[in-house]
N, C-alpha and C positions, 0 to 999 in steps of 0.2 A: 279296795278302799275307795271311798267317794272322795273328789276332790272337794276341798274345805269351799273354792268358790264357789259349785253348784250348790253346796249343801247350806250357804249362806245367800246367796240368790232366792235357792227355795223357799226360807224361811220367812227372808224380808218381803215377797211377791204375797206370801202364804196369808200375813200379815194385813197388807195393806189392802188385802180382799177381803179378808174378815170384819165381821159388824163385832166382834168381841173386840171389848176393851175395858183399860184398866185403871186404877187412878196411877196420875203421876207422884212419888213420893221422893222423898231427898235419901240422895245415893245414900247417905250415912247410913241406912236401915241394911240388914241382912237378915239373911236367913241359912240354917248351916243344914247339908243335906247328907246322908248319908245312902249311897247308891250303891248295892249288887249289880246294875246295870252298868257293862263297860262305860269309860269316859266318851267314845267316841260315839255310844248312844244315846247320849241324853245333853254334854255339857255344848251343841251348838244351839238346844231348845233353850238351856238357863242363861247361854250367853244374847240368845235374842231378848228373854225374859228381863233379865237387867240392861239391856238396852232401852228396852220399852218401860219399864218401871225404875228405874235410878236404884233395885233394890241388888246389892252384890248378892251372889248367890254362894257361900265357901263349901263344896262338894270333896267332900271325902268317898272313897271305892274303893271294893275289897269285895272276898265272897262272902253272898250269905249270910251263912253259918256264922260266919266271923265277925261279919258285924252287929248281926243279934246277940252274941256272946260280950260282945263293945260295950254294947248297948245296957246287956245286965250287970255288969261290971261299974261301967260308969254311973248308973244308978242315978240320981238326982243331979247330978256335978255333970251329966252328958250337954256337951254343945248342940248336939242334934235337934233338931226341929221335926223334920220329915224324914220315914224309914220307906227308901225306895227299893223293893226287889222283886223276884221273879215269879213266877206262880203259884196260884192258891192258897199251896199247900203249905208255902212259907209266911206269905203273909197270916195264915190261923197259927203257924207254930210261937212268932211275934207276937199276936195278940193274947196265946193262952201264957205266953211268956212275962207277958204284965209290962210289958216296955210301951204299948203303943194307949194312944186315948182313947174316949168316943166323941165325935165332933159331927152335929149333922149338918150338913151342906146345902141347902135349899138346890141351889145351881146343876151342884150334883147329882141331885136325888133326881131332878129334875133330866138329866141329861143321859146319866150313866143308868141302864136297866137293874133291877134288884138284882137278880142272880148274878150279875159281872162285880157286885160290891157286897162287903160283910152288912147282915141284915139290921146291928149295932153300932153300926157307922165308925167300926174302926179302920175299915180300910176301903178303899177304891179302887177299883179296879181301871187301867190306866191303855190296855191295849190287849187285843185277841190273838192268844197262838196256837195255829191250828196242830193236831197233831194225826194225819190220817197215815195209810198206809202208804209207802212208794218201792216201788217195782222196776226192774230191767225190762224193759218194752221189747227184746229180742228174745226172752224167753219165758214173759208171763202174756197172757192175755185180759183184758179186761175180766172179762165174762169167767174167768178162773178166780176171780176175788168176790167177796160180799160181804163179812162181818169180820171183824176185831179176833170173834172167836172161832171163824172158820179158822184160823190159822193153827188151831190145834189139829187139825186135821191128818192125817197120815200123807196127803198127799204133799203135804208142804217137809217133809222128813228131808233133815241137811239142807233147806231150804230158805231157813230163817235168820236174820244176823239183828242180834238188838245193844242196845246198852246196859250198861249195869243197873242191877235192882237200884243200887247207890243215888242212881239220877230221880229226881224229884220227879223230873215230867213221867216217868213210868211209872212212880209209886201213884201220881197222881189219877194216871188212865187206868190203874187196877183200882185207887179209891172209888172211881168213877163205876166200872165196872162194877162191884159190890153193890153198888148202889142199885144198878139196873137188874144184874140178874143172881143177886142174893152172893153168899159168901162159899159157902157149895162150889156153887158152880165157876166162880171167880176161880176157887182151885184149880180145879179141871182143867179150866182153862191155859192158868200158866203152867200147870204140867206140860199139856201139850206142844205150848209154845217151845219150853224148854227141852223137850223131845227134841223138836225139829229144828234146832239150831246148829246153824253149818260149824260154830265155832265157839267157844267162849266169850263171852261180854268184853269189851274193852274198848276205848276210846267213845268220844264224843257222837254227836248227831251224824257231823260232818265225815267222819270217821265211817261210820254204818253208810252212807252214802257212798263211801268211795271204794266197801266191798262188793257191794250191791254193785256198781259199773263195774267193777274189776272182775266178776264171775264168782267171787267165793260164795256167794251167795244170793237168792234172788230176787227178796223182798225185806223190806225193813219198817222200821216202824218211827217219825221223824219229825219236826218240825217242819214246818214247810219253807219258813224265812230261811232256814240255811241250804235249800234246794236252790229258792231264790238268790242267794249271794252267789252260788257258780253260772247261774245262768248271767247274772249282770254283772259277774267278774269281764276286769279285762283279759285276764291270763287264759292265753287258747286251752291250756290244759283243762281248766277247771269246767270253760266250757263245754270240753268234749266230754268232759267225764256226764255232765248234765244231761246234755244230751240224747245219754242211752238210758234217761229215769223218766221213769211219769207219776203221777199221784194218782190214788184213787180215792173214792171218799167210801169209806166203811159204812154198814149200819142206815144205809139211804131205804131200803126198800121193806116190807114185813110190818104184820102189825105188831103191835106193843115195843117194846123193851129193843125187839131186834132190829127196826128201823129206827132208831132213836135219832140217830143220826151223830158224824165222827166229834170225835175228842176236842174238845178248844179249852184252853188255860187263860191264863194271865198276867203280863206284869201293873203292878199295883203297886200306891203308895198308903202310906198311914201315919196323923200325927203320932209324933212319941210323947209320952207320959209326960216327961219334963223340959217339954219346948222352950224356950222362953222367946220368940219371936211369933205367937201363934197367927197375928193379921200377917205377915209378910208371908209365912206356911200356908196360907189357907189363901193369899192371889197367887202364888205358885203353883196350888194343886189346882185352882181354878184356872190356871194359864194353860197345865199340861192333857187339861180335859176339854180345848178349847178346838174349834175348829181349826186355825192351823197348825196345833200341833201335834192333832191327831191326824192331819194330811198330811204333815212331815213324818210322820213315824209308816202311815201308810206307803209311801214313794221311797220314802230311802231306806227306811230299815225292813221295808217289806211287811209288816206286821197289821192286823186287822183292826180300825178301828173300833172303839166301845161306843163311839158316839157314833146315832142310825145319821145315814142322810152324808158322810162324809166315805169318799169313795175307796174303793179300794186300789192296789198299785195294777198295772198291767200287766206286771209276772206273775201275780197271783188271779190275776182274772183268768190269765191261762192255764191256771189249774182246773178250771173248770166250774159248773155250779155245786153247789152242796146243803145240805141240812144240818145245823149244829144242835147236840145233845144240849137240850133246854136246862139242864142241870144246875140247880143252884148252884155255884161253886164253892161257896163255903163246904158246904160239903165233905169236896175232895180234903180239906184240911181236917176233919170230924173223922172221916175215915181213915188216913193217913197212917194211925197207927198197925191197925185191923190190913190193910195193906200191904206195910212191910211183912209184918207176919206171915202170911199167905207166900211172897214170895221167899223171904226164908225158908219156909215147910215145901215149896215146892224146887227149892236147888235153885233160883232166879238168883246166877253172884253176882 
């Protein structure tokens, strides 16, 4: 866990370096948020945010799912203003859900790239998470890795440790896949993968990380921010476990489809239907698309800026360079269905 000082230090340094700014408005204004993003990720940006603007910020958290289910429930009567969650594929399930608006953003549009945002301006895409391959360093070698789909391979048999089809981020990278090299061969694909798995699906990112150092297995498939949290843990354990992983970046080399280059998501926000604060929503989403609080998300939470020209953390610089799949990512939400399917018909539990 980051100490609340550092992580308040950075913000307000983060701040008074920035040429972004905002009007001052009287505290009485809010704006009511609802986040899939833990509290510890997001509520030191809305507390600097209401610092800066007098505007309270009332943050509700919860997963997902369960808050877009809130959201169709509450229907008109919802307090919400802004629906904050986690990749792509959730923000398109939101917008085909009819809960969220279309509002276009000049500042925005302006900052954040098309393919990082819905092309109807329901949603923004808000931070980049990469998802490549990582590997035990004492028993893979680089030059043994190359593409997403070599891992169907024979040579990776009892080799493989993933998470369940259930998690977004993987229905997301086979939505993606689909895309690149048809629906066919997306099968194939996770046939294969599923071949070669040391074990059945279970637990988190973090979880698949800690087979992968522990020998059950020797390569995984993972976000990289939670590579980054044991590496910048204090706890020796978590360090060492780090330690013995590296990343590779998939899909770098080849022409077409198979150097495309590795997987990136997004968390992302979107006004909801029945805001009723929409100027207070809309300097909040301009706040969190701002340069320090995309260099606060960069440094402490490890995650990739959307906006070009703000740097990234030094634990992920030492992942290394890479190429990211230019992929719209609306997309991976289009696909999502077509997705799941594929990994049902190929046993992916």
């Amino acid at each position: 866990m980051v100490p609340m000082n550092l992580i308040k230090n950075f913000i307000l340094s983060a701040v008074a370096a920035s040429l972004f700014t905002v009007t001052i408005v009287q505290s009485a204004e809010v704006v009511n948020v609802y986040s899939a993003r833990k509290e510890a990720l997001i509520k030191p940006l809305l507390d600097e945010f209401s610092a800066t603007t007098g505007i309270k910020v009332n943050l509700i958290t919860g997963k997902a799912d369960a808050l877009l289910k809130r959201l169709q429930v509450e229907g008109s009567a919802t307090p919400a203003d802004l629906f904050i969650t986690v990749d792509a594929g959730r923000l398109h399930r939101a917008k085909e859900a009819g809960v969220l608006k279309p509002i276009s953003l000049p500042a925005l549009n302006k900052r954040i790239p098309l393919a990082l945002r819905d092309s109807e301006n329901y949603w923004y895409g808000l931070t980049l998470r990469a998802r490549p391959i990582i590997y035990a360093k004492d028993r893979v070698t680089p030059d043994e890795l190359s593409t997403y789909e070599a891992l169907a391979g024979n040579q990776w048999n009892g080799r493989i440790c993933l998470r369940s089809s259930q998690s977004v981020y993987n229905q997301s990278l086979v939505a993606a896949t689909i895309d690149a090299i048809g629906s066919e061969a997306t099968q194939d694909w996770i046939k294969g993968m599923v071949n070669n798995l040391a074990r059945a699906p279970s637990g988190g990112d973090t979880d698949q990380l800690k087979a992968v150092a522990a020998g059950v297995c020797d390569v995984t498939i993972a976000n990289t921010y939670y590579l980054a949290r044991q590496i910048k843990s204090s706890k020796p354990t978590e360090q060492a476990m780090a330690s013995k992983l590296a990343v590779f970046w998939p899909n770098q080399l080849g022409q077409g489809k198979a150097g495309r280059g590795a997987h990136f998501n997004v968390s992302g926000a979107g006004f909801t239907k029945y805001g009723k604060h929409p100027k207070q929503a809309k300097m909040l989403l301009e706040y969190l698309a701002s340069a320090p609080a995309q260099a606060w998300y960069a440094n402490i939470n490890n995650e990739h800026p959307v906006v070009t020209g703000v740097k990234i953390s030094q634990t992920l610089k030492g992942f290394g360079s890479y190429k990211m799949d230019p992929i719209d990512l609306q997309i991976l939400g289009q696909n999502n269905r077509q997705a799941v399917q594929l990994m049902d018909r190929a046993g992916w539990r």
